[in-house]
N, C-alpha and C positions, 0 to 999 in steps of 0.2 A: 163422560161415558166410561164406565169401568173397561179397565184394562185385562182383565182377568182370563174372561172367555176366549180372547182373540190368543192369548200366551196359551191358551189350554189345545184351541187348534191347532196353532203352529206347532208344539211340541208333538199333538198326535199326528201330524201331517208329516216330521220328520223322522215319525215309529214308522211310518209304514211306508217312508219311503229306504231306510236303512233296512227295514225286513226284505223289500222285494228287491235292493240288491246285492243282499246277504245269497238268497233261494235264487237269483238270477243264473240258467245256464253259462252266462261269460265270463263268472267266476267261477263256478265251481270244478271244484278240483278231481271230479271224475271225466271232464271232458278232455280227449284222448289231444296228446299234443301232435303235430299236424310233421315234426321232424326232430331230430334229434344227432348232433353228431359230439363224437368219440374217439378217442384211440382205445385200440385196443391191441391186447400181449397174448401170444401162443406161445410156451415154452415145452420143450421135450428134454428131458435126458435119455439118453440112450447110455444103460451100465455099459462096464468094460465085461467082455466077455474069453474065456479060456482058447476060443478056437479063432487063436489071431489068421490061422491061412484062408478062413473060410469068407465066404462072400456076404457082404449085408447090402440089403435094399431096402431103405426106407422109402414111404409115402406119404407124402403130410399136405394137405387139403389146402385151397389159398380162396380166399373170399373170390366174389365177383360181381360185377357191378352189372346194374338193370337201369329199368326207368325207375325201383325204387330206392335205389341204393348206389351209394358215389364210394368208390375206395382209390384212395390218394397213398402215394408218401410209404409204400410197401418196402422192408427192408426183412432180409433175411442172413441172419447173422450165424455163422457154424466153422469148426473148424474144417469140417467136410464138405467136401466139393457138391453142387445139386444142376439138375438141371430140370426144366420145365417144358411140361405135355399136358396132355387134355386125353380122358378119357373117349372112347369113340362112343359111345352111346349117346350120351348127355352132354356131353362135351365140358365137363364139370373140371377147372385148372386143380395140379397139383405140382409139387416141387420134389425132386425124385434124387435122394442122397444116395450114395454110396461108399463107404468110408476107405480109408484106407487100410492095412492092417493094423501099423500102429495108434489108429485112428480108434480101430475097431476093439483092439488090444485093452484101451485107457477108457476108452469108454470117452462119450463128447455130448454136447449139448446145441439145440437147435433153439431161436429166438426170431421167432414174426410177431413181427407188429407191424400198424397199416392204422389211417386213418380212415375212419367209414361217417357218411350223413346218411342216415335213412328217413326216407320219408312213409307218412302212415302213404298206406295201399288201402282204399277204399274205392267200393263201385255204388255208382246207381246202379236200381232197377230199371228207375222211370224213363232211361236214355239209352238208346241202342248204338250208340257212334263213340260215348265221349273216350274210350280206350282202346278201339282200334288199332289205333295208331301207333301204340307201346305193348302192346298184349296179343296180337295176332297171331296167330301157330300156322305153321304147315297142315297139310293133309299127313304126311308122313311122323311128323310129330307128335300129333291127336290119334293115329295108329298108335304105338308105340303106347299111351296113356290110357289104351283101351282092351289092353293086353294082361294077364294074370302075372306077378311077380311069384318067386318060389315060395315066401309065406304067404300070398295075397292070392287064395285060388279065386276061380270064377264062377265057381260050379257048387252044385250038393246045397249045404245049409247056407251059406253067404247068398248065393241066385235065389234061395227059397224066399231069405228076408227081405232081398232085395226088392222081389216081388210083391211080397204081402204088403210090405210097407209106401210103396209105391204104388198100389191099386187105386184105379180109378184117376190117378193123375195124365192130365193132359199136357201139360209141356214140361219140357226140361228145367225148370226153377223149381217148378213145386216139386218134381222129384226129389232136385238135391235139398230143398229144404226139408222135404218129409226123412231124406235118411239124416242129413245132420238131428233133426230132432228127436228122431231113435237112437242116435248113438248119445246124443247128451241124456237120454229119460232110462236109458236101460244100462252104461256102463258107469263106473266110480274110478276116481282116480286115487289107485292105493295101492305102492311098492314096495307092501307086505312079502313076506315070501320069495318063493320064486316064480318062474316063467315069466316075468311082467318086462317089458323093453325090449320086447325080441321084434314086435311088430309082427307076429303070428295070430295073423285073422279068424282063424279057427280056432285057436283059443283065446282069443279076445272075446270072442261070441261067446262059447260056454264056460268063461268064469265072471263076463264082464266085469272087469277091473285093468287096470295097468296105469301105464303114462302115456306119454302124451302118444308114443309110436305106437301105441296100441291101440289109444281112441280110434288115430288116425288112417290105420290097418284095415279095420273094421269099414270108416268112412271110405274109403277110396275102393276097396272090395263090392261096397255095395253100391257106390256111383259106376264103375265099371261096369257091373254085371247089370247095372240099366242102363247102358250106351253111352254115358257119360263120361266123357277124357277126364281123367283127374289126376295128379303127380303129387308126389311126396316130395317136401323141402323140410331142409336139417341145418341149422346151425346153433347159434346159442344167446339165451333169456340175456336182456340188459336188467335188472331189476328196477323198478318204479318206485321214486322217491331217495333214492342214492348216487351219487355223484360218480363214487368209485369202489371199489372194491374187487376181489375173486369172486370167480363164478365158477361155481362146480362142476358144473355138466350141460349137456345139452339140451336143445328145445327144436323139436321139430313140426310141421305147420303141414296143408295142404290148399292143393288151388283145383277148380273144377271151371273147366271151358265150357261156356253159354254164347253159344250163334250171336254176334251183334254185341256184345259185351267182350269176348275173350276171355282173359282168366281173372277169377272170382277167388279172392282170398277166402280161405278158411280155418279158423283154429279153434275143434270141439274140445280140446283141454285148457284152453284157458278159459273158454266158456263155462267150462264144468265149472273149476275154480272161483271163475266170476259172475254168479247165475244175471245179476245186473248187466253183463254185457254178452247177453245171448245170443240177444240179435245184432250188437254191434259187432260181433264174429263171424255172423252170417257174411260176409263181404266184407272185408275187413284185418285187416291186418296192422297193427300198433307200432310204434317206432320203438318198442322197446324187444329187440331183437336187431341180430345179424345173422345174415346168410351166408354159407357156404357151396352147398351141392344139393345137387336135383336126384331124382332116383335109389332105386335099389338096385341088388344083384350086382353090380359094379366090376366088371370086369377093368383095371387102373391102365396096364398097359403090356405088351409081349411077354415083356420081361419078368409080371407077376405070376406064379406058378403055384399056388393057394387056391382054394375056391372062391369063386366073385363077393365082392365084401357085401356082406348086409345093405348095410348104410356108412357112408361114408363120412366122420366128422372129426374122429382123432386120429390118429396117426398108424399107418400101418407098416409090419416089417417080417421081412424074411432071411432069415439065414440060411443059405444055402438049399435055398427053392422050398421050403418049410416056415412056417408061419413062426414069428421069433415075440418071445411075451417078456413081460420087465419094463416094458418105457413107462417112465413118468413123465405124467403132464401137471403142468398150474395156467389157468386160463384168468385174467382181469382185465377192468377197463377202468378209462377214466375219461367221463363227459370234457368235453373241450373249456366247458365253461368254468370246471372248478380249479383250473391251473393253466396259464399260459401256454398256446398251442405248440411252443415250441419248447417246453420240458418233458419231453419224451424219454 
């Protein structure tokens, strides 16, 4: 019997079996990995400045740990003495220098680093229990979320859109998903210019454009002004497919409380960026990110004598009850896996 035919099967039997699991989701390389941990470096200089008698307060933000996120092994290294508080709103930690004069005189330099594993933050829809248990809020806390920030009014065009965009919907999902999908179809992300990063919802609406504090402005505006608790989170991008390197700036995200679920991840700027992960935005949050602090308007502590900060992610300071500018920062990381955990 010829041998031919049965070599000709085998060979197309092992095409298509190498094809489907080439196309297999359990390789491929868009599927979101489920944790990821890192050290990561905050540095500050603070110049030396002429007015050695005057008073300096610095503020400088410290991660914090949830059900999605572990932070280990935190060291804070400066010639200046700090000590640590939590804001009263949010209760967001921060480390509070104050130099001395010759301190202040020579000018010094600030060094956090801290071990973080984060894990993705995903919800079902189809389960009303399985995050309870890590994601519950107060009544006083879902207050608070349902309340206008200084650039995040409630009223006038934001309540208009909110509304139109919202008509006709009967529960609370389809609302947040009807404003997430206006803010991905109607804004662009593009740091042309200026005004873009201020997280100024009214003008996020009529120029639609900004980053991410601006998609986000817009979304949390218009889940408020339809009864929906929603908070703003700020820390910063790990980039995907790099072990290590600087990271320039920040990245800020948001979450929106659903009865029977808790809080619901959201991030319409990286949606934007990744129209493939639209919906995996929708509830959803990636390990490629760290957190730092919750909220706007930021009142830090007695002692701050400036107007409430924006957002709170890099480092803030006052000379002499006066907002004090000049700090450099350099922010990087490096995944645990590309150097032994203990070369730090």
């Amino acid at each position: 019997m010829p041998k031919r035919p049965f070599l000709l099967v085998f060979i197309l039997t092992a095409v298509v079996i190498l094809t489907s699991a080439i196309s297999s989701p359990l390789v491929s390389e868009s599927t979101p990995a489920t944790s990821r941990s890192f050290v990561f470096l905050y540095q500050v200089h603070v110049p030396p400045t002429k007015d050695d008698q005057g008073k300096l307060l610095m503020w400088l933000p410290l991660p914090q740990q949830d059900a999605y996120q572990r932070i280990e092994d935190v060291r804070i290294e400066s010639p200046a003495a700090h000590t640590e508080g939590r804001d009263t709103l949010y209760g967001n930690p921060y480390a509070l220098f104050e130099p001395t004069p010759a301190e202040l005189a020579a000018g010094f330099d600030v060094s956090l680093d801290f071990v973080a594993t984060r894990l993705e933050h995903k919800v079902s829809f189809e389960t009303t229990s399985a995050h309870l248990a890590t994601t519950d809020a107060s009544p006083a806390e879902l207050q608070r979320y349902l309340e206008p920030d200084k650039l995040v009014p409630l009223n006038g065009v934001i309540a208009d859109l909110a509304k139109e965009h919202t008509a006709g919907d009967t529960t609370t999902l389809a609302k947040a998903r009807d404003i997430y999908n206006y803010v991905l179809a109607t804004m662009r992300y593009d740091k042309s210019g200026e005004g873009w990063g201020r997280g100024d919802a009214v003008w996020a609406c009529s120029s639609k454009r900004g980053n991410c504090t601006d998609f986000h402005s817009l979304l949390i505006g218009m889940m408020r002004a339809s009864g929906i608790p929603a908070r703003f989170e700020i820390g910063f991008p790990l980039p995907e497919g790099k072990s290590e390197g600087a990271i320039p700036g920040y990245h800020c995200w948001a979450e929106f409380y659903l009865d029977g679920t808790g809080w619901v991840p959201v991030d319409a700027s990286e949606a934007w960026k990744n129209p493939g992960k639209r919906d995996y935005f929708f509830g959803a949050h990636d390990v490629n990110r760290v957190f730092f602090t919750y909220g706007r308007d930021l009142r830090l502590s007695p002692e701050q004598k400036g107007d409430p900060l924006n957002y709170f992610i890099y480092p803030y300071a006052e000379l002499n009850g006066k907002p004090f500018s000049g700090l450099q920062t350099h922010f990087s990381f490096r995944d645990l896996s590309s150097a032994p955990a203990t070369a730090r």
